[in-house]
C-alpha positions as CSV (number, residue, x, y, z in Angstrom):
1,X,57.7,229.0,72.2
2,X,57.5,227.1,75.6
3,X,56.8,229.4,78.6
4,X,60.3,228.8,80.3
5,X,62.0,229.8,76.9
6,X,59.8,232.9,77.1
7,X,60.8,233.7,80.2
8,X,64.5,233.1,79.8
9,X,64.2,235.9,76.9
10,X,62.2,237.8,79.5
11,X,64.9,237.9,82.3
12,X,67.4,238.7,79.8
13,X,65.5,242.2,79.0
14,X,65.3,242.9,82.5
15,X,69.0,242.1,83.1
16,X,69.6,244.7,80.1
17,X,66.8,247.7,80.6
18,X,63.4,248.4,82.5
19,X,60.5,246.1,80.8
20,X,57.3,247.5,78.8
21,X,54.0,246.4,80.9
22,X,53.2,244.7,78.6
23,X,56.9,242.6,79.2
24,X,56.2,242.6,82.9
25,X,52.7,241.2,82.1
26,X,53.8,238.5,80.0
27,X,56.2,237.9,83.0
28,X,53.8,237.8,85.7
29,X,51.3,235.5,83.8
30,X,54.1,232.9,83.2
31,X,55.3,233.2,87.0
32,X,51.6,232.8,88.2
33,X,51.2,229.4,85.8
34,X,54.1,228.1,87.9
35,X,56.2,227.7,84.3
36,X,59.6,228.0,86.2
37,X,61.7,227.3,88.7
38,X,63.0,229.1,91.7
39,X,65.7,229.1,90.3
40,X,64.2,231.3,87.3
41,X,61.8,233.5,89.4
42,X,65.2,234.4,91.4
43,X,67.8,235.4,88.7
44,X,64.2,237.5,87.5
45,X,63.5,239.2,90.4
46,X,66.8,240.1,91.3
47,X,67.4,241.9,88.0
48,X,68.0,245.6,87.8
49,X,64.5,246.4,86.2
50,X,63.1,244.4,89.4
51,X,65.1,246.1,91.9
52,X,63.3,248.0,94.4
53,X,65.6,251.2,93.8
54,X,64.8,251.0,90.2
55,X,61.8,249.4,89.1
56,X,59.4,251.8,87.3
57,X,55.8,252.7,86.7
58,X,55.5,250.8,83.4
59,X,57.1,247.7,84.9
60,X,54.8,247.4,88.2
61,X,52.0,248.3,86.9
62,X,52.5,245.3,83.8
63,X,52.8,243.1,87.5
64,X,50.3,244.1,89.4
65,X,47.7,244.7,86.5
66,X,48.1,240.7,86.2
67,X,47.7,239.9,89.8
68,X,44.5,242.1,89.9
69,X,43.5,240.3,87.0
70,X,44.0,236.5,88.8
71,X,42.5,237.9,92.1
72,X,39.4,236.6,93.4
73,X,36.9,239.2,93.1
74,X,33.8,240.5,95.7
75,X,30.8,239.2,93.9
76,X,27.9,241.6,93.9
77,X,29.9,244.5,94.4
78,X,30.7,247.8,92.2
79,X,34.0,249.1,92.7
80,X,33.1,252.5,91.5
81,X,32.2,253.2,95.4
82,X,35.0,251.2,96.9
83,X,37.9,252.9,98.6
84,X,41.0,251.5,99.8
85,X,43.7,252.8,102.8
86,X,46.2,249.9,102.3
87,X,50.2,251.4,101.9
88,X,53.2,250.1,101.3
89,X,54.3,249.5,105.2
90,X,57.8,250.3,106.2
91,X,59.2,253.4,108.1
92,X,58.4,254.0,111.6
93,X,56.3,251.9,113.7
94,X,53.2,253.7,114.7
95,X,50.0,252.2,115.9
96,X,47.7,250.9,112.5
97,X,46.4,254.4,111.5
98,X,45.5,253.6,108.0
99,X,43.0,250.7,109.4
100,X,41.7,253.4,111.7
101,X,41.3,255.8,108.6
102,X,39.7,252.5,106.9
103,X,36.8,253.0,109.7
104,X,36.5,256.5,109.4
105,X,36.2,256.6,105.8
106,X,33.6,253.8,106.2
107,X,31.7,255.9,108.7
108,X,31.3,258.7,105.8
109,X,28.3,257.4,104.7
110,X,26.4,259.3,107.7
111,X,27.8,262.3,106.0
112,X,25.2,262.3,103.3
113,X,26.0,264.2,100.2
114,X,28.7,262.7,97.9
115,X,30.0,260.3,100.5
116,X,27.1,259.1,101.2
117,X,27.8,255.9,99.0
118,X,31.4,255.6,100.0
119,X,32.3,252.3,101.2
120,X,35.6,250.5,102.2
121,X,37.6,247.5,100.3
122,X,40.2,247.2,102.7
123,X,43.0,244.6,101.4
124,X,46.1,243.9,103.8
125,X,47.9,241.1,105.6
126,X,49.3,240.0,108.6
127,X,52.5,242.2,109.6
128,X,56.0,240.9,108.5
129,X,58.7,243.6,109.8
130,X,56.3,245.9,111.9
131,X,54.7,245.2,114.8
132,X,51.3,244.7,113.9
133,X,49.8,244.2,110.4
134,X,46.0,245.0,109.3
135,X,44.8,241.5,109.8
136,X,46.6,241.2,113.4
137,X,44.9,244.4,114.5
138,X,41.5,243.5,113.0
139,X,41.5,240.2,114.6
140,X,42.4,241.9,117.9
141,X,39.5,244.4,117.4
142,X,37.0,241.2,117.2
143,X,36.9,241.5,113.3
144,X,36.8,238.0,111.4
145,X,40.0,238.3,108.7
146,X,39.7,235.4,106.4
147,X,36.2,235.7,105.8
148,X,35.3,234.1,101.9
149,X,35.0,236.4,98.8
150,X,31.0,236.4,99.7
151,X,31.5,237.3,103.4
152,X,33.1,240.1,102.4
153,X,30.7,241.1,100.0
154,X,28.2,241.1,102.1
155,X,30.0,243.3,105.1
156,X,31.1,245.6,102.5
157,X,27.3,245.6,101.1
158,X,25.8,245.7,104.5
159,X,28.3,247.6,107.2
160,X,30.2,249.7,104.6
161,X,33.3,247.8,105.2
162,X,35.0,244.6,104.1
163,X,38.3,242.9,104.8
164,X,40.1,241.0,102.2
165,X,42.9,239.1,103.1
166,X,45.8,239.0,100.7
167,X,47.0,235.5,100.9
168,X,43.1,234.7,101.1
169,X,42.2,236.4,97.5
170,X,45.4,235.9,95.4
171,X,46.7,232.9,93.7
172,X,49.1,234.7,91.5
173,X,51.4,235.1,94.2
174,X,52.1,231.2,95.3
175,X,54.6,229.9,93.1
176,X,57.0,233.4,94.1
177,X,56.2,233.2,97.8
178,X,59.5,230.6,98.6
179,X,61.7,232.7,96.6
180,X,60.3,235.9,98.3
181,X,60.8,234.8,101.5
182,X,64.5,233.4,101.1
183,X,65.4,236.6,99.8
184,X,63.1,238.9,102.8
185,X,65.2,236.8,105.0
186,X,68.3,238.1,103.3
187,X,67.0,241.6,104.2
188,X,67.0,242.1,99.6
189,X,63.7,243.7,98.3
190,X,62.8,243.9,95.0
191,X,59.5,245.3,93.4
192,X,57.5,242.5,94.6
193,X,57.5,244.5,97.4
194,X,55.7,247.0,96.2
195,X,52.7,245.4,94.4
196,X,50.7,244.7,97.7
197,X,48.9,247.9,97.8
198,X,48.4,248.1,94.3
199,X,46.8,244.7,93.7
200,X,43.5,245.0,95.3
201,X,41.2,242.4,94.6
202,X,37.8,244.5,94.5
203,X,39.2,247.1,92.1
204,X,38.5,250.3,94.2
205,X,38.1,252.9,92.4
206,X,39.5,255.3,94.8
207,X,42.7,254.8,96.8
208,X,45.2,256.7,100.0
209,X,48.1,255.1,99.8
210,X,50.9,255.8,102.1
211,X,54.2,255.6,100.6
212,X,57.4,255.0,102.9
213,X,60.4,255.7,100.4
214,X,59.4,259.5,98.9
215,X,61.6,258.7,95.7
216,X,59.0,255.8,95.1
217,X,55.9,258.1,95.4
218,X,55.7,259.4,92.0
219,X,56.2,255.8,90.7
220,X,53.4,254.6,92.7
221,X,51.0,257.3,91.8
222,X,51.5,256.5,88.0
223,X,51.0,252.7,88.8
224,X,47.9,253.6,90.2
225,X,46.8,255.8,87.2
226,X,48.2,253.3,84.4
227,X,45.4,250.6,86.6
228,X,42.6,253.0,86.1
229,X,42.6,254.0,89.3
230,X,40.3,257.1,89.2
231,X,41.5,259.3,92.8
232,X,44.1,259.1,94.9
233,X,45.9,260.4,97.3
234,X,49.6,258.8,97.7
235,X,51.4,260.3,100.7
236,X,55.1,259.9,102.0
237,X,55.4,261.4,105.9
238,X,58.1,262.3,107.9
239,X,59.0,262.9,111.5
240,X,60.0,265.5,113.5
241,X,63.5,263.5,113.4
242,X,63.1,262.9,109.3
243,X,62.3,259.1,110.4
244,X,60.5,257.9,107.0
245,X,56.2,257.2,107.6
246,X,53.9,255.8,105.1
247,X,51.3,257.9,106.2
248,X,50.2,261.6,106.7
249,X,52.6,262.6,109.5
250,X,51.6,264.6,112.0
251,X,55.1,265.3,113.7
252,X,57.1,266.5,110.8
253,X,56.6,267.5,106.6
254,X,54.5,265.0,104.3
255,X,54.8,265.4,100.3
256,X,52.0,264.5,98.4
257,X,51.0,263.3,94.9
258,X,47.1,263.0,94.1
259,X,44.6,263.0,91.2
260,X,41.4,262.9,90.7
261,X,39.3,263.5,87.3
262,X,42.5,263.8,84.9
263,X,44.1,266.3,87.3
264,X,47.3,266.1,89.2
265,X,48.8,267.7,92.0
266,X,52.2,268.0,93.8
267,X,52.4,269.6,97.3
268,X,53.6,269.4,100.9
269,X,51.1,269.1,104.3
270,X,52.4,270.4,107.4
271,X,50.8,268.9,110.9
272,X,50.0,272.6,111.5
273,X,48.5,273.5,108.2
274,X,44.7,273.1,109.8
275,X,45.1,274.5,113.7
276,X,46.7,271.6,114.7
277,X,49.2,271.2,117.1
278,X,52.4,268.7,116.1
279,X,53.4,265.8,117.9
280,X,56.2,263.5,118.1
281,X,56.4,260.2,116.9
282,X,56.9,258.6,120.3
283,X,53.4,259.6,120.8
284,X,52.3,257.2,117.9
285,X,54.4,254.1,118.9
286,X,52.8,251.0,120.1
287,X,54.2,247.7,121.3
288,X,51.4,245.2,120.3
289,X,48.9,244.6,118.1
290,X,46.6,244.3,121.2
291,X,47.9,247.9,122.0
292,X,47.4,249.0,118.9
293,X,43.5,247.5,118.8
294,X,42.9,249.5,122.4
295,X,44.1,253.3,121.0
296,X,41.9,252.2,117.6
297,X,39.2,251.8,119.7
298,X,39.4,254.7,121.6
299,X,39.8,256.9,118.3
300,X,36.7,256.0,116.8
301,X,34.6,256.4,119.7
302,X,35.5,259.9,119.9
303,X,36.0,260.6,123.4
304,X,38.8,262.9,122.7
305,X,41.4,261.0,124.9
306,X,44.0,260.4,122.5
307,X,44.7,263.7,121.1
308,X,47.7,262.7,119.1
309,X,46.3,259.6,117.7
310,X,43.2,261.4,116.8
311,X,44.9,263.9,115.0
312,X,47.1,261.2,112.6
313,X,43.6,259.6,111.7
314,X,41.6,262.4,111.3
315,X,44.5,263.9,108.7
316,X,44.7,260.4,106.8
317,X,40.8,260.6,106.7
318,X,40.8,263.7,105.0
319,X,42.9,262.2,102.4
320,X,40.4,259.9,101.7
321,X,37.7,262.4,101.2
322,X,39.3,264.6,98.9
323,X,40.2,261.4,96.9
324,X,37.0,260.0,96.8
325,X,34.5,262.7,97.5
326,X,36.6,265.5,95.7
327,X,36.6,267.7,98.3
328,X,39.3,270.3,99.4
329,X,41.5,269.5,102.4
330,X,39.6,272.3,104.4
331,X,36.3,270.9,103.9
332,X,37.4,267.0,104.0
333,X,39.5,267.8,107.6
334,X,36.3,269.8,108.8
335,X,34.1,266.4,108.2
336,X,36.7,264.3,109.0
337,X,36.8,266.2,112.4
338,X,32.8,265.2,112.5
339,X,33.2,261.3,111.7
340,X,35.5,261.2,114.7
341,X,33.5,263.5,117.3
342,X,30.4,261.6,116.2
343,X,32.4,258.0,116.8
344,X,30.8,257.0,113.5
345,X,34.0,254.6,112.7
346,X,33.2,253.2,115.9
347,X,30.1,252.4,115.1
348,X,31.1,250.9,111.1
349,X,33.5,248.7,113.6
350,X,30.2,247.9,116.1
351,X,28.2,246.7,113.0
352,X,30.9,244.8,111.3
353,X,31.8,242.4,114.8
354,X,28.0,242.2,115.2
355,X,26.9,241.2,111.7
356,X,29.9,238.6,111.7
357,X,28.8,236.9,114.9
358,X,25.1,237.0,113.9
């Protein structure tokens, strides 16, 4: 059967119910070929199994597991160490806390114990509705963002931490990019929307992933399970106004799903569950990516001068360490508290810039 036949059948099932994965994969791999037109990848994408409301676990995860698949990969490097803070985006427009988290999580290693082998994958792009996007605020810090599969490697091997730009490490994406943009500019989403942060290209093995729509959080955990996925902590915030965040929140309720070693757990965080005082949102709002790159910095060194920035990172830290090191969130916001005091994500940041100008 020829591949635009196949899919023809292919948009008819998703015009009719939700696809298998392995229905979604056999989609995916025939859109990442290029065997249709726009015409094609639009009616497909705009059915109701693709819809952003309604696509499920089975479906995404039959999408993304082929763009992982495509990616280009970091040679050298196991992912069974690899941690990643990259979320969904959307919600309210805060300064770029989970690339400060990234840092953080990266500084770990000084931890010793069962971090002490923890290193970040960080995969993102440049920002498309919010102000500034991981690679704009990376750049602004002085980091390099379209270094080469073995660049990366080798920051990842050597600082810790690693950059890997989306457009830069996936192919699978090209032939659906037009379509996606005519119908972004139309304001419509569809699940496409969605794979970003579950299509890493180095495979980490251990994930916080901030989810902005709380319906889709249980969704994206499974996604992230049915990948192999071994910990993670999927999070869905909210403000003191009920303003949706796809991060820890530190100004109103945040539900969480995570797992770790076959286990999974429902629950809610309040910003006051640890001694710590709640802030508004306003107090997490930037304008720039330049302003954005300027609080970052001030964060990681730990001079205490940002008290409610400090307080969103160190929680979206924690996160990270009871994905990855299996910790409790006493003990992982206790040495999250100590990565920040000791400016050890400043100093990840330091080494990064320095190696990459070398």
């Amino acid at each position: 059967m020829r591949m635009t036949e196949r899919f023809e059948e292919l948009i008819v099932t998703a015009e009719e119910r939700n696809l298998t994965e392995e229905e979604a994969a056999a989609a995916m791999e025939i859109l990442a070929d290029g065997g249709c037109g726009e015409g094609a990848i639009e009616r497909f994408l705009l059915t109701p199994a693709l819809s952003f409301e309604d696509v499920d676990a089975a479906t995404l995860a039959g999408l993304a597991g082929v763009v992982r698949e495509r990616a280009i990969s970091l040679p050298g490097v196991s992912s069974e160490n690899l941690i990643d803070t990259c979320g969904t985006g959307g919600g309210v427009s805060t300064f770029n806390v989970s690339t400060a988290a990234a840092f953080c999580l990266a500084g770990a290693r000084f931890l010793g114990g069962e971090c002490s082998s923890l290193a970040v994958a960080k995969h993102g792009n440049r920002a498309i509705a919010s102000t500034s996007g991981s690679a704009d605020v990376l750049e602004r810090l002085g980091v390099p963002v379209e270094g080469s599969p073995e660049q990366v490697a080798s920051s990842v091997r050597t600082n810790g931490f690693g950059f890997l730009f989306a457009p830069r490490f996936h192919k699978a994406f090209a032939f659906v990019m037009p379509v996606r943009k005519r119908l972004a500019a139309q304001g419509r989403r569809t699940a496409f929307n969605l794979i970003g942060p579950l299509a890493n290209p180095a495979r980490a093995a251990w994930q916080v992933m901030g989810v902005f729509v709380e319906r889709k959080l249980s969704v994206m955990a499974e996604v992230l399970e049915r990948l192999g996925v071994r910990g993670a902590v999927c999070a869905s915030g909210r403000s003191e106004t009920g303003e949706a965040m796809d991060e820890i929140s530190i100004s109103g309720p945040t539900r969480i799903i995570r797992f770790r070693g076959g286990e999974r757990f429902e629950e809610e965080l309040e910003p006051g569950r640890f001694g710590v005082r709640s802030f508004p949102v306003s107090a997490l709002r930037v304008g720039s990516a330049e302003e954005s790159a300027e609080r970052i910095r001030n964060i990681l060194s730990g001079k205490g001068e940002d008290r409610a920035g400090e307080a969103i990172v160190r929680f979206n830290t924690a996160a990270g360490l009871v994905a990855a090191c299996g910790w409790d969130w006493d003990r992982a916001f206790e040495e999250a508290g100590r990565i920040l005091a000791e400016g050890w994500g400043r100093k990840v940041l330091d080494s990064v810039i320095a190696s990459a100008t070398a």
